[in-house]
VOPALUM-51467 format. One record per residue: residue in three letters; x, y, z of N, C-alpha, C in turn. Coordinates in steps of 0.001 Angstrom, whole numbers, padded with zeros to 6 digits, always signed. Atoms other than C-alpha are relative to their C-alpha. Example, Ala and Ser with C-alpha at 12.3 -4.5 7.8 and 13.67 -1.06 7.14 Angstrom:
REM residues 2
ala+000890-001190+000000+012300-004500+007800+000900+001200+000000
ser-000820-001190-000060+013670-001060+007140-000770+001090+000730
***
This chain:
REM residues 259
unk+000858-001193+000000+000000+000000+000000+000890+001237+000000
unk-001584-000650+000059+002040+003174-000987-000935+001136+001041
unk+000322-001062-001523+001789+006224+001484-000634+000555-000612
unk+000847-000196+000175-000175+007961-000385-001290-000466+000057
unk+001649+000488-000057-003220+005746-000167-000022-000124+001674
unk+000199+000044-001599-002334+005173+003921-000690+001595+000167
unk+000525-001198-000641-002892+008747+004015-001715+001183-000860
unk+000890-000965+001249-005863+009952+001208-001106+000378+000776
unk+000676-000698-000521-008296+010393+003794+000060+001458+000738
unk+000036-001518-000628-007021+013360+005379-000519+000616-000528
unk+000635-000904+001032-008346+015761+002668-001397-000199+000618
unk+001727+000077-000569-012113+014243+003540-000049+001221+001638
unk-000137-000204-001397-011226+014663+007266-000009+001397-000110
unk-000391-001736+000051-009994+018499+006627-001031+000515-000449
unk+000995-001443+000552-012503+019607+004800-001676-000485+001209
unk+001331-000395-000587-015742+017540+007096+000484+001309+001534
unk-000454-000776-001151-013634+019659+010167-000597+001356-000558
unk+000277-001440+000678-013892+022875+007833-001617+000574+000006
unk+001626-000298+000094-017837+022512+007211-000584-000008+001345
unk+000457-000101-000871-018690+021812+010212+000250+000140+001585
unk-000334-000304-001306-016924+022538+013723-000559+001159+000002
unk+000783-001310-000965-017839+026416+013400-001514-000054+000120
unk+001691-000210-000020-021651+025719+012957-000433-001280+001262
unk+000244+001263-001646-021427+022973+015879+000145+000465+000853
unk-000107-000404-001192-019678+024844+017933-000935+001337+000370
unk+000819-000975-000225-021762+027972+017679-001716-000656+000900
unk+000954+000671-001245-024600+025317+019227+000248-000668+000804
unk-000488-000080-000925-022713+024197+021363-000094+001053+001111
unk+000116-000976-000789-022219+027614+022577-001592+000941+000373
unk+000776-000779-000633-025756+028904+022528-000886-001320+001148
unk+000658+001041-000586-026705+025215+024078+001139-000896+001312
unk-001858+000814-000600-023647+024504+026638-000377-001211+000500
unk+000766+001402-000845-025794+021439+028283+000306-001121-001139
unk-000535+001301+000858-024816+019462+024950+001449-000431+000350
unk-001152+000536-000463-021434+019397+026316-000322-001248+000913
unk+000385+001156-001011-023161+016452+028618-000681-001073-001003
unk+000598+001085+001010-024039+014887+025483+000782-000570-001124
unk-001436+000242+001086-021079+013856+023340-000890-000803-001416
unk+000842+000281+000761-023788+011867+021148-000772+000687-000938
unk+000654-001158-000380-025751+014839+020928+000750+001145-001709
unk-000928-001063+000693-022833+017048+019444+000404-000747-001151
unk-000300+000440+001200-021632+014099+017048-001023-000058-000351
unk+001242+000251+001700-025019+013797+015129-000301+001534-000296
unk+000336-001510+000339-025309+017938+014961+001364-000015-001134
unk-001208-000097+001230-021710+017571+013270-000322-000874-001463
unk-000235+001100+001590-022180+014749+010946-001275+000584-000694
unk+000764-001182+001040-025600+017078+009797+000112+000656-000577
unk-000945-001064+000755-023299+019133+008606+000432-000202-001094
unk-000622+000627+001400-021116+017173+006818-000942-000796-001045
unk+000785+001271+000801-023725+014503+005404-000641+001605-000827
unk+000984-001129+001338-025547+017988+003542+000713+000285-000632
unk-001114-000239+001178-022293+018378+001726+000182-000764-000529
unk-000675+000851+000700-020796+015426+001124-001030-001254-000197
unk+000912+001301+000071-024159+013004+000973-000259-000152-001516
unk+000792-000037+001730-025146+014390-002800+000395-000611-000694
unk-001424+000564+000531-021736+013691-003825+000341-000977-000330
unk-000331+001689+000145-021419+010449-002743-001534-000455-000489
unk+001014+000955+001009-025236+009246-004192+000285+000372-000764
unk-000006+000106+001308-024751+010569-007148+001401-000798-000383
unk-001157+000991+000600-021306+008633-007711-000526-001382+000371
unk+000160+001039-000255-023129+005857-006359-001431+000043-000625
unk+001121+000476+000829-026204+006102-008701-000235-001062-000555
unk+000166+001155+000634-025798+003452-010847-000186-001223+000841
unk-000320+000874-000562-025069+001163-008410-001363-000153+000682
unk+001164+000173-000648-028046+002104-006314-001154-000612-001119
unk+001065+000425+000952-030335+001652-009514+000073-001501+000013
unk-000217+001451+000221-028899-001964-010104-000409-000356+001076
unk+000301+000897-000987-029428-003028-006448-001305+000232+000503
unk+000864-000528-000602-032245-001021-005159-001387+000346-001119
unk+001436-000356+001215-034508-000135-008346-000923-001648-000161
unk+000090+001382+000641-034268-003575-009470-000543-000758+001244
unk+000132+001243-001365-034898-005443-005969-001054+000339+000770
unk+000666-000473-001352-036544-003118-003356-001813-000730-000165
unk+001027-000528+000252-040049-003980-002935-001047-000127+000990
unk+001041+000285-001481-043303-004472-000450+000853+001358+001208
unk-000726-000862-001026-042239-002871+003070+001239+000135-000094
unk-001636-000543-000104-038829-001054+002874+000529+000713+001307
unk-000891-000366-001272-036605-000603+006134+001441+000519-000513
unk-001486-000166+000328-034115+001603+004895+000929+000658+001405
unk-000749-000005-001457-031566+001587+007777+001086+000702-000188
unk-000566-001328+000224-029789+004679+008466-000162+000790-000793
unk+000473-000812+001067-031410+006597+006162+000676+001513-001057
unk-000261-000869-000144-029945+009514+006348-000745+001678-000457
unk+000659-001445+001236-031165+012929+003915-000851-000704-000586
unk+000984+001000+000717-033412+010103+002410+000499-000011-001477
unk-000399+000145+002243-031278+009709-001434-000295-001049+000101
unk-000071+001430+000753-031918+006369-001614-001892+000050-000079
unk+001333+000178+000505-035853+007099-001540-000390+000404-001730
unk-000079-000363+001569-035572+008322-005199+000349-001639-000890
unk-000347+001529+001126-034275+004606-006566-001135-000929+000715
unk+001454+001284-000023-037856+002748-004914-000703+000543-001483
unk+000730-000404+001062-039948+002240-007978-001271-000476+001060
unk+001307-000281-000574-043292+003096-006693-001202-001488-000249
unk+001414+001196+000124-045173+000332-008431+000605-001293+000739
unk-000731+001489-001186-043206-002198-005973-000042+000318+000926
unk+000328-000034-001658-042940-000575-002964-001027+000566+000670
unk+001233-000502-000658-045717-000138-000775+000178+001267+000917
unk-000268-000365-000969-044267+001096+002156+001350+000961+000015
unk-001591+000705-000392-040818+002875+003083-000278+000671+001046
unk-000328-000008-001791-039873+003028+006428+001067+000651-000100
unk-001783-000196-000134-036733+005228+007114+000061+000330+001439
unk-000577+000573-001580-035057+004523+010098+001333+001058+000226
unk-001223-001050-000050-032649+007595+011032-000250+001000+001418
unk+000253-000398-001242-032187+008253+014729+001065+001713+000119
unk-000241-001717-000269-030290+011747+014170-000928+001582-000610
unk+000936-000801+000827-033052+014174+013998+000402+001020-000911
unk-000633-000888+000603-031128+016868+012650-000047-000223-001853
unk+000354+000155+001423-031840+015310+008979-001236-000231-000142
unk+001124-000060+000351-034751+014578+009532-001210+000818-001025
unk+000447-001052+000997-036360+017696+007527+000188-000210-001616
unk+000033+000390+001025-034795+016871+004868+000111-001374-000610
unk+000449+001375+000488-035224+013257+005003-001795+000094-000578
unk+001584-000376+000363-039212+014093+004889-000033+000960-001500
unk+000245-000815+000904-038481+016395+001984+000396-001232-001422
unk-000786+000932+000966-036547+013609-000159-001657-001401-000213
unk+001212+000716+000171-039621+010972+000562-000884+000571-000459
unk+000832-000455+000630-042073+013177-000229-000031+000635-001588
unk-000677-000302+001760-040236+013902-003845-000027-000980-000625
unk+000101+001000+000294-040210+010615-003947-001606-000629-000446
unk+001535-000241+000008-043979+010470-003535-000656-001349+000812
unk+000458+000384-001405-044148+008661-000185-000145+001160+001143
unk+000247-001077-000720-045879+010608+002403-000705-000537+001598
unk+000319+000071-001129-046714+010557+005974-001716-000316+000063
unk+001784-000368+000076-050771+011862+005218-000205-001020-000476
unk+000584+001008+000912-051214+008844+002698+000648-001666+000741
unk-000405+001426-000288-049550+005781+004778+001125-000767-000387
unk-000843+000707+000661-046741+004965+002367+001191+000497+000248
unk-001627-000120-000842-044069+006751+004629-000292+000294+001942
unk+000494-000203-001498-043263+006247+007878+001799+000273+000814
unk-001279-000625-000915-040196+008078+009889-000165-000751+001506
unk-000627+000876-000981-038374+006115+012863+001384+000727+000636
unk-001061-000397-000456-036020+007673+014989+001126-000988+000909
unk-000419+000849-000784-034981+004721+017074+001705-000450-001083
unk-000810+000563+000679-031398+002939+016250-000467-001131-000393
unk+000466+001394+000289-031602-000218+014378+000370-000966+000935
unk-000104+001235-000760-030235-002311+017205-001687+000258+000794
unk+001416+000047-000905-033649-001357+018980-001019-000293-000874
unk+000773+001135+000725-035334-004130+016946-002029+000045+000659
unk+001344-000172-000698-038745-003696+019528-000345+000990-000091
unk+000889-001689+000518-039588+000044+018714-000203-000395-001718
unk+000137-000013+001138-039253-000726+015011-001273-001196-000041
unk+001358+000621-000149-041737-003985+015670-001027+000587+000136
unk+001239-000770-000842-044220-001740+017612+000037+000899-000872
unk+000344-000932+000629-044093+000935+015423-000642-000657-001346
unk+000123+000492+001308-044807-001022+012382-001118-001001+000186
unk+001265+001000-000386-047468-003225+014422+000207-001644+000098
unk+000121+001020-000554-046012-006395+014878+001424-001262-000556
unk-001013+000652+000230-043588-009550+014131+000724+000011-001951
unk-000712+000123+001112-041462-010050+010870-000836+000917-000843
unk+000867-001010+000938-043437-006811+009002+000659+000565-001106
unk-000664-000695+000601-040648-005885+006831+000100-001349-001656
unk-000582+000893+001264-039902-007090+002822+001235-000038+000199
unk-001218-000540+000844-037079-005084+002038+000629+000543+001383
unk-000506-000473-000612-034301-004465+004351+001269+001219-001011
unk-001357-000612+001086-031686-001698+002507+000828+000900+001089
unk-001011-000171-000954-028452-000748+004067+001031+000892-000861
unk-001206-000698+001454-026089+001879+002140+000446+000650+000393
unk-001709-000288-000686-022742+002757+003821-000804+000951+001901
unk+000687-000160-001652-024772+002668+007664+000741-001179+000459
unk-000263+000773-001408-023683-000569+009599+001483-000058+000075
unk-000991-000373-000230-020275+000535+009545+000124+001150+001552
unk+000074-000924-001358-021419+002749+012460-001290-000118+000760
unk+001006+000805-001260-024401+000791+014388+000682+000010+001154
unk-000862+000733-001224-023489-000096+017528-000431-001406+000356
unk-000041+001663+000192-022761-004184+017979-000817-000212-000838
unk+000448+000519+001349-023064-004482+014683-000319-001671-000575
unk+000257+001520+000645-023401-008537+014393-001146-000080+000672
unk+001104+000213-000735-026056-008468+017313-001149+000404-000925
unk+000520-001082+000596-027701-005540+015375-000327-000974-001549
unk+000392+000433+001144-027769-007309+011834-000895-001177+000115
unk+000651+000789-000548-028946-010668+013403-001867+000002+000442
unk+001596+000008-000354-031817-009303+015109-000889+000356-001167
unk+000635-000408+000904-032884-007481+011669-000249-000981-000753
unk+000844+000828+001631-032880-009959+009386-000750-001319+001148
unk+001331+001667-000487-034711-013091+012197-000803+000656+000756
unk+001243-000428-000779-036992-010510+014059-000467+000987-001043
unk+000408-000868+001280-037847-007816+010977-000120-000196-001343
unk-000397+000477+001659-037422-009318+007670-001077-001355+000289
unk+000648+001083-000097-040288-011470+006841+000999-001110-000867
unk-000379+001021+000697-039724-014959+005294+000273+000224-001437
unk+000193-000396+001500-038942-014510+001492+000494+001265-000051
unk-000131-001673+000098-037691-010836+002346+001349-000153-000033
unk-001691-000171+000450-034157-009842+001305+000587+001600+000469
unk-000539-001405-000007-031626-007281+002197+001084+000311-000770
unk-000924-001162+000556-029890-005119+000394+000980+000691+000594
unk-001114-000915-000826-026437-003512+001070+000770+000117-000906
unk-000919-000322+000730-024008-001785-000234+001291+000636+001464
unk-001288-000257-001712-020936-001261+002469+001229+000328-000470
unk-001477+000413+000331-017143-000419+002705+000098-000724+001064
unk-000267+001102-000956-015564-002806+004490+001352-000347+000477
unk-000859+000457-000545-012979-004387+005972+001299-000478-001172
unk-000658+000537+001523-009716-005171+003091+000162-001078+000502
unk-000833+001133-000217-008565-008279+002316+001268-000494+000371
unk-001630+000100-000309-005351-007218+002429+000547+000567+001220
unk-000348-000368-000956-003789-007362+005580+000361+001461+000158
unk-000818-001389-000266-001638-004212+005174-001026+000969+000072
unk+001284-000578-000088-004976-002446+004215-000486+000186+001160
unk+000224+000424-001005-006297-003624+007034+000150+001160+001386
unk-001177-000181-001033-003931-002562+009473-000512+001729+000202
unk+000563-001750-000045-004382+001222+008624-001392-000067-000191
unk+001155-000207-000362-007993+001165+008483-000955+000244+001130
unk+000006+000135-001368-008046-000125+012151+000643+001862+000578
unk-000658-001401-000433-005515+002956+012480-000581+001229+000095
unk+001161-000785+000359-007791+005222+011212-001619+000382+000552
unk+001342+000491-000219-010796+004036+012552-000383+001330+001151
unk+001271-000792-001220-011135+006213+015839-000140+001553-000203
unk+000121-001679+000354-010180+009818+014336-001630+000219-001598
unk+001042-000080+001270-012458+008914+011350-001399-000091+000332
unk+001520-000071-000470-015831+008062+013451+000549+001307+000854
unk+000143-001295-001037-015145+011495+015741-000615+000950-001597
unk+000487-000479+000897-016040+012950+011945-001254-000074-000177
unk+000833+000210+000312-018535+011095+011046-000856-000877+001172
unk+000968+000195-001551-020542+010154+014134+000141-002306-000084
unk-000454+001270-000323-018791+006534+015055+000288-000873-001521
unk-000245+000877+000862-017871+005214+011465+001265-000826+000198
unk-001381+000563-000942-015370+002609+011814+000088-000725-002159
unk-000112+000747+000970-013677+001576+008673+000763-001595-000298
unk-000866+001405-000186-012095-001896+009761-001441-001444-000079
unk+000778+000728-000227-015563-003811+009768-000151-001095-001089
unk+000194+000771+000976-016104-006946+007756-001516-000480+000132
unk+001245-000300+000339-019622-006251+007200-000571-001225-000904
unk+000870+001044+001100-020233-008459+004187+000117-001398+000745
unk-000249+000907-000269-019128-011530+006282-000891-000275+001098
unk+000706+000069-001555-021135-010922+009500-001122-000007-000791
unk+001273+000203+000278-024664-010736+007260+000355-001140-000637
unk-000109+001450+000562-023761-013978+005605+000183-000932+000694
unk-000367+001216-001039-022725-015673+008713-001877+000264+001292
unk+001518-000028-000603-026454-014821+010243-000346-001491-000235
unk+000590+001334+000219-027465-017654+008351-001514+000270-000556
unk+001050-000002+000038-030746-018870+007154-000464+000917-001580
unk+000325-000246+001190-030465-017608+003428-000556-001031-000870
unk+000418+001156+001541-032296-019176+000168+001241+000266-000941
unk-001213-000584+000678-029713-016942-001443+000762+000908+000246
unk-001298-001099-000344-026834-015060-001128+000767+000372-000654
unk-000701-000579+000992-025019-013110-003672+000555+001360+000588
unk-000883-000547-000268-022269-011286-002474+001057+000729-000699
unk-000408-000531+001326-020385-008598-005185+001031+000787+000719
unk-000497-001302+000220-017359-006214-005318-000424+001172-000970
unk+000144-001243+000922-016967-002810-007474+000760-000869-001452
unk-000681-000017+001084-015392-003889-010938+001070+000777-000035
unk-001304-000989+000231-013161-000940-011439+000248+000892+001565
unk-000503-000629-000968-012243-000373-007694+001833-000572+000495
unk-000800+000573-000887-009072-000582-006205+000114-000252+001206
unk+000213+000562-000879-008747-002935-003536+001266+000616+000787
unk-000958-000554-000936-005494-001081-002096-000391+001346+000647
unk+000919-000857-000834-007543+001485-000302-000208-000106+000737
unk+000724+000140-001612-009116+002357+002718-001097-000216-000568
unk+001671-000175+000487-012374+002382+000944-000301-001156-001071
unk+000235+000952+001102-013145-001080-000210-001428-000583+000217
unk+001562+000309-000005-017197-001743-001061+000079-001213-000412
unk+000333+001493+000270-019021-005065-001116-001717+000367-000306
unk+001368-000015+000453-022700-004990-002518-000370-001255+000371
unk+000634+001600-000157-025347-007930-001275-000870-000112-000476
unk+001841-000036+000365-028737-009126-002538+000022-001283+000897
unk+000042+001140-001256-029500-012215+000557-001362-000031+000099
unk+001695-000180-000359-033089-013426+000544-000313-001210+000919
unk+000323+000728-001330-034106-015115+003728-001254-001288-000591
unk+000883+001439-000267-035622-018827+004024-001542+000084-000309
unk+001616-000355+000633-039374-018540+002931-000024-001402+001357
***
């Protein structure tokens, strides 16, 4: 791995610092009681950054979303971590009934509701429904939704990199939320193959979630939803034209649960 790629994140890092520390800290300062909330202050920051750098990254990740998410999503949709809501633009309407977005930092919220409703899911009509809870809290998402396995479509797009106990967390989604026959969707970076990769990713890992509100880039994501168990199918993908000597190496899934 040459030093340049150990080090290519800084640039990100510099500039989410740039967008957003003075507009954090200014609520910070008219709110000093968030200083007792370190949680609090990282999801006001990463609101920041995610309205800059979220567009950016869906639109370089358009295609990709179309292939996995146009093509697949359909019935009830649990899109997990939602964020600004871009991925409600790739449901095709005549498939999905439902979407559910699941995005416990209110601070996007606004414009998650603005992105669904462009989409032409809406609160008034039944066919959207906002969730603030995290996805490990598997029993608010039941109860809110009225009851056991209520979900088709689980979709996941660069979130369980920053869940918290992320294997517990995927587990409970796909055998307590995901009906029988229901599949999830993901698109992730992940963990490299290559040791050396590796190594600095781990390195990286704890200055890089203080950015982005706990992202950890050492996770082997695609391996922990496949080791759940209990698939009919499982199709597991890289990028084609990515390089794997990066910190930033994606895995795409389509996994449809046991009928």
């Amino acid at each position: 791995m040459t030093v340049l790629k150990r080090y290519s994140l800084l640039g990100d890092l510099c500039m989410a610092f740039k967008i957003a520390f003075w507009p954090t800290f200014k609520q910070i300062w008219a709110n000093p009681s968030l200083l007792s909330h370190p949680t609090a202050i990282s999801r006001i920051f990463m609101s920041y950054v995610w309205s800059v750098f979220g567009a950016g990254i869906d639109e370089r990740g358009g295609q990709i979303k179309r292939g996995l998410v146009t093509e697949h999503a359909r019935g009830v949709v649990l899109d997990v971590g939602a964020g600004c809501g871009h991925t409600a633009k790739y449901l095709d309407k005549t498939r999905v009934t439902k979407y559910v977005a699941l995005e416990p930092n209110v601070n996007m919220h606004h414009e998650l509701r603005c992105a669904a409703d462009a989409a032409g899911f809406s609160e008034a009509s039944g066919s959207f429904v906002l969730l603030s809870c995290g996805a490990e809290d598997t029993t608010s998402i039941l109860t809110s939704l009225g009851g056991y396995q209520p979900v088709d479509t689980i979709i996941s797009i660069l979130v369980l990199c920053s869940v918290p106990d992320p294997q517990d967390t995927i587990k409970s989604l796909a055998t307590d939320v995901l009906k029988p026959g229901g599949q999830v969707l993901f698109c992730e970076h992940v963990q490299s193959p290559h040791p050396d990769v590796a190594w600095w990713q781990t390195f990286w890992s704890p200055l890089w979630g203080v950015a982005f509100d706990g992202c950890k880039l050492d996770r082997p994501t695609h391996l922990w939803v496949q080791e759940v168990g209990g698939w009919e199918e499982a199709e597991v993908w890289g990028l084609d034209d990515e390089d794997e000597e990066q910190l930033f190496v994606h895995r795409l899934g389509r996994l449809v649960k046991a009928g």
